[in-house]
C-alpha positions in Angstrom: 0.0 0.0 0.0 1.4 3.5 -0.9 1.9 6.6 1.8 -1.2 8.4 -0.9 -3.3 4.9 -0.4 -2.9 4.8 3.4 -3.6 8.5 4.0 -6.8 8.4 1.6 -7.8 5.3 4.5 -6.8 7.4 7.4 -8.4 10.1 5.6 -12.0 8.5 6.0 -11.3 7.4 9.2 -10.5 10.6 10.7 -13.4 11.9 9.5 -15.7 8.8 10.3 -14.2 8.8 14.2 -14.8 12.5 14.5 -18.5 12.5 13.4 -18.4 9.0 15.8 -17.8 11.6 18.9 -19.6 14.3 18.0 -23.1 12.4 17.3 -22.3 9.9 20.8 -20.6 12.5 23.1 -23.8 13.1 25.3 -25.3 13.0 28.8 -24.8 10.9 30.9 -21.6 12.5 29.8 -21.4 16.0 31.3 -21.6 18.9 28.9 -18.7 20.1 29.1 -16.5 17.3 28.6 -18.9 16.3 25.8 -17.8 19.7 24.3 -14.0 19.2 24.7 -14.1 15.5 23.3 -16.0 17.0 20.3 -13.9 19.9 19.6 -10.5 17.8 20.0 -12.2 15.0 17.6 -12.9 17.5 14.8 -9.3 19.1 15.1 -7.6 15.4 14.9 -9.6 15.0 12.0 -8.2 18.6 10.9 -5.3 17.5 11.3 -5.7 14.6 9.5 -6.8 16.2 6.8 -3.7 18.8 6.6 -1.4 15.9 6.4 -3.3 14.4 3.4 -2.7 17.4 2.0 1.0 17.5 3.0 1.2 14.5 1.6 -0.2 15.2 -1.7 2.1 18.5 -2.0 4.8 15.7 -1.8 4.0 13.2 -3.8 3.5 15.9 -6.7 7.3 17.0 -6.5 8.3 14.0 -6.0 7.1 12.8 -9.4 8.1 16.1 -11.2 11.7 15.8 -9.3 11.8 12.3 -11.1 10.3 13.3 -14.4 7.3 11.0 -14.2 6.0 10.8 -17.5 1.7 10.2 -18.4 1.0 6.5 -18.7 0.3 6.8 -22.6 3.8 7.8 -23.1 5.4 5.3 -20.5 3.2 2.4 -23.3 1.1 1.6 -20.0 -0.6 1.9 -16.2 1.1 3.8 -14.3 1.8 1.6 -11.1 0.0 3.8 -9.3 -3.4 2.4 -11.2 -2.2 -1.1 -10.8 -2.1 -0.5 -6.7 -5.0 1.4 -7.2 -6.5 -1.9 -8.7 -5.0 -4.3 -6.4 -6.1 -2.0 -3.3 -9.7 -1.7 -4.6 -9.7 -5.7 -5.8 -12.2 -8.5 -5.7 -11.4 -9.3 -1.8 -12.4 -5.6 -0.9 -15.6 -5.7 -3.1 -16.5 -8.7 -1.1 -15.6 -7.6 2.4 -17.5 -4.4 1.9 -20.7 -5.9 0.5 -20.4 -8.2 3.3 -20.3 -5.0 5.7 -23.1 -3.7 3.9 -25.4 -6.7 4.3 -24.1 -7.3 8.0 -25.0 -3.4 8.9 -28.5 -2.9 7.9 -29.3 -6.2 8.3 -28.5 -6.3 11.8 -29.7 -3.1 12.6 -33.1 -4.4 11.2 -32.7 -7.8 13.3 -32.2 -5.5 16.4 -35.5 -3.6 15.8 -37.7 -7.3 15.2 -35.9 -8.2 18.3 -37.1 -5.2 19.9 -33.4 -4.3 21.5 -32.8 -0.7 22.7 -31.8 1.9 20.3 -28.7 2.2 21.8 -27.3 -0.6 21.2 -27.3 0.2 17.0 -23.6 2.0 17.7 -22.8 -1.3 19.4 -23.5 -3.1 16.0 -22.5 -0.4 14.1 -18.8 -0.4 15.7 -18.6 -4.2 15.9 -19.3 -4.5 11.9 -17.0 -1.9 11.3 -14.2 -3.1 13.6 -14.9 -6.5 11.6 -14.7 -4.8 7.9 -10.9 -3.5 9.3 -9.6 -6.9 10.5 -10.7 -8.2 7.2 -9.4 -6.0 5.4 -5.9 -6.4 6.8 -4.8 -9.4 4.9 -6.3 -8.0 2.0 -4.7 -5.3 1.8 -1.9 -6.3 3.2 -1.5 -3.9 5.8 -1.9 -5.4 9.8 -1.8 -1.9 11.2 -5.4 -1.6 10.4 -6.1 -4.8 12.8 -5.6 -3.0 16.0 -7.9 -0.4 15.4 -10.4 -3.0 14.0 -9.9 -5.6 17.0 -10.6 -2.4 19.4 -13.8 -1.4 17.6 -14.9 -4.9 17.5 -14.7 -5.4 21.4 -16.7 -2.1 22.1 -19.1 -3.4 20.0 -19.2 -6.5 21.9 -19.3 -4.9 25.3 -22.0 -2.0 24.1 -24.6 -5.1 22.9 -23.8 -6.8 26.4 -24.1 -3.3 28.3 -27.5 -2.4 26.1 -29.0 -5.9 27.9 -28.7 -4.3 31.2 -29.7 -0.9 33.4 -26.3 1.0 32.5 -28.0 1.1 28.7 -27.6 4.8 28.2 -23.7 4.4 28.4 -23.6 2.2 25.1 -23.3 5.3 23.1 -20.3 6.8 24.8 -18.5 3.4 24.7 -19.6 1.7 21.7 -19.5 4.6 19.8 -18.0 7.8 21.5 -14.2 5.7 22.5 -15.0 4.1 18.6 -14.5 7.6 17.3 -12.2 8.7 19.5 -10.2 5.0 18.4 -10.8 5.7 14.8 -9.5 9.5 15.1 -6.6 9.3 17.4 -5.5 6.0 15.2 -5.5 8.5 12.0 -3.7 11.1 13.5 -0.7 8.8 14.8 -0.6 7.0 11.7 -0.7 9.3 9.5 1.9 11.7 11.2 4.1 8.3 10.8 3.6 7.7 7.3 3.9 11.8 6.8 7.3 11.7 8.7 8.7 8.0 7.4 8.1 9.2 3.8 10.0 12.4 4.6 
């Protein structure tokens, strides 16, 4: 996977984990903590966003320091399409119709089932903690496991916390520490992938 690839993935993930916090930080969270975990989720994901950028800026001179010529010229795909390809494959076609299916069709189990709302984070983190540890081998890339194997257990614990009195906390673990996973991931990630490819 290329720096561009993984910061395109870290990318969405910032931005996914921020809007993760701000919807879930709520009572019985206090206000203002709520507030704090909110504003510091949207300016991970800022920064985030700023090294995409950075990264792009680089990635640019790089190929005009090195001449890169357009694929017609160069008589084919660039390699950049063929990871492109490869990254975007059958397996990841697969894994995200899978997610698809598993999402809504959970979420519509839990309402016949007549589960409390809250626990639709829960499923929502576990099925997206799932779709990052199968994605790993796919693409190759294990360092999207640990955030996956962390989503996956708060999605876990929020269905087994929505079964009992401390239900109005699911939100706040299953889907606040989710964001906060998903953003704080990005932003350590991609400062590493910012500063390795320096």
């Amino acid at each position: 996977m290329s720096v561009m690839q993984r910061m395109n993935g870290l990318l969405v993930g910032a931005v996914f984990g921020a809007v993760f916090v701000v919807v879930n930080a709520r009572s019985p969270l206090n206000t203002g903590a709520a507030d704090v975990l909110r504003v510091a989720a949207c300016l991970g994901a800022a920064a985030v966003v700023a090294m995409w950028f950075a990264t792009v800026r680089k990635e640019r001179s790089a190929a005009e320091a090195g001449g890169e010529r357009p694929a017609a010229e160069a008589g084919g795909k660039r390699p950049a399409a063929e990871a492109r390809k490869g990254m975007f494959g059958r397996g990841y076609l697969i894994i995200v119709a899978a997610e698809v299916l598993l999402l809504f069709g959970g979420l519509r189990v839990l309402a016949l089932l007549d589960r409390p709302e809250q626990g639709n984070v829960a499923w929502v983190a576990f099925v997206v903690g799932v779709h990052f540890v199968a994605l790993a081998p796919v693409w190759k890339d294990w360092s999207i496991a640990v955030p996956g194997a962390v989503l996956t257990v708060l999605g876990v614990a929020g269905l087994v916390l929505a079964s009992t009195p401390a239900v109005s906390w699911v939100p706040l673990l299953s889907g606040m520490l989710s964001g906060v996973v998903l953003v704080a991931g990005s932003v350590t990630f991609g400062w590493r992938s910012l500063v390795g490819a320096s």
